[in-house]
Steps between C-alpha positions, in 0.01 A plus 500: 500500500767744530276773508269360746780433782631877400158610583465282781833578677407913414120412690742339750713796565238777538316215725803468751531898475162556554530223835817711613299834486219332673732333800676869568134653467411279753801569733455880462092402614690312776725738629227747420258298741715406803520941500182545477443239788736649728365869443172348558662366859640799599210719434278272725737566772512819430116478519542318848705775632266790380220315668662471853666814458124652467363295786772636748423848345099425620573378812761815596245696368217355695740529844560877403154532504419312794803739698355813328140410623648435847659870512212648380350404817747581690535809421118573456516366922787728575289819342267403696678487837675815392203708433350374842768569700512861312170529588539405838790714560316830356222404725704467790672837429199651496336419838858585663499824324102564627609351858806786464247770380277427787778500756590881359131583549498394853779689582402787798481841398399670763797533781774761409737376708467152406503601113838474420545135658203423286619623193831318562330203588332506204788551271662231643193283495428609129875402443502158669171399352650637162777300566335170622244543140848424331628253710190307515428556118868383375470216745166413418593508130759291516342275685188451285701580144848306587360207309452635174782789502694315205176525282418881561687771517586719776171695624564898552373539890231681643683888571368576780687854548182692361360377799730579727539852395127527493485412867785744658327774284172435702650487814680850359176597455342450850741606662392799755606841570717507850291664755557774724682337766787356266491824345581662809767275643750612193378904569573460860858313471604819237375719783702375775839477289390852396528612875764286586682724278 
């Protein structure tokens, strides 16, 4: 009998030991669990915060596209208008040029007297319509181009000094030899401060 309760308090003993390893194994799983739990919360709202974080990244991007698609078209209008009025400025350059050209062509050639006060009339009509080509272009220009200055640059204008020297070298050109009578009138002055002395 002895031997039996030795063996049964021994059987006893590793019992209750084996119980106490059990009870902190299952306060480690405890502790272990309630972590696991509350990693598992805060990577679903982590989750949660990626997902509206990505949704306002969609929508931004789909306004940046909306606002890039909307300048596209802008600017594809402004070209537009910009190469019209370009084209409608070189146009209207032209005819005043051809409207100058034919003004030089009509210009009378054939009194001497009046040739001089042609030729200055025509330099100073080759000047003012020179002049108003500038005028008329920079206003014009601005005018048709002020709207879309702050997308394109500055344009280089139309030099119109080839023209100008052009002109005064035709009317160089046609100018005529004085004739006799204007010769004479110098001749005869020499002559009579010749004999007044």
């Amino acid at each position: 009998l002895q031997l039996k309760h030795a063996v049964t308090t021994a059987e006893s003993l590793q019992l209750k030991e084996r119980i106490k390893a059990a009870e902190a194994e299952k306060l480690d799983w405890e502790t272990n669990r309630s972590k696991y739990l509350q990693s598992v919360e805060e990577n679903k709202e982590k989750i949660k915060k990626l997902e509206t974080y990505w949704l306002e990244a969609q929508a931004l991007c789909k306004t940046v596209n909306e606002h890039l698609k909307e300048t596209q078209e802008q600017y594809d209008t402004l070209e537009k208008k910009y190469t019209k009025a370009k084209k409608l400025l070189k146009e209207y350059l032209e005819s005043r040029l051809c409207a100058y050209e034919c003004t030089l062509q009509v210009v009378p050639h054939s009194k001497d007297g009046d040739n001089e006060n042609n030729e200055e009339h025509a330099c100073a009509a080759a000047e003012e319509t020179s002049e108003d080509l500038e005028t008329e272009g920079d206003t014009l220009l601005e005018s048709s181009v002020s709207d879309f200055d702050a997308c394109v640059g500055e344009i280089q204008r139309l030099d119109t000094s080839a023209h100008k020297a052009k002109a005064q070298l035709a009317l160089k050109v046609k100018r005529q030899r004085p004739s006799r009578h204007k010769i004479k009138e110098p001749l005869t002055a020499e002559g009579k401060t010749s004999y007044t002395e």
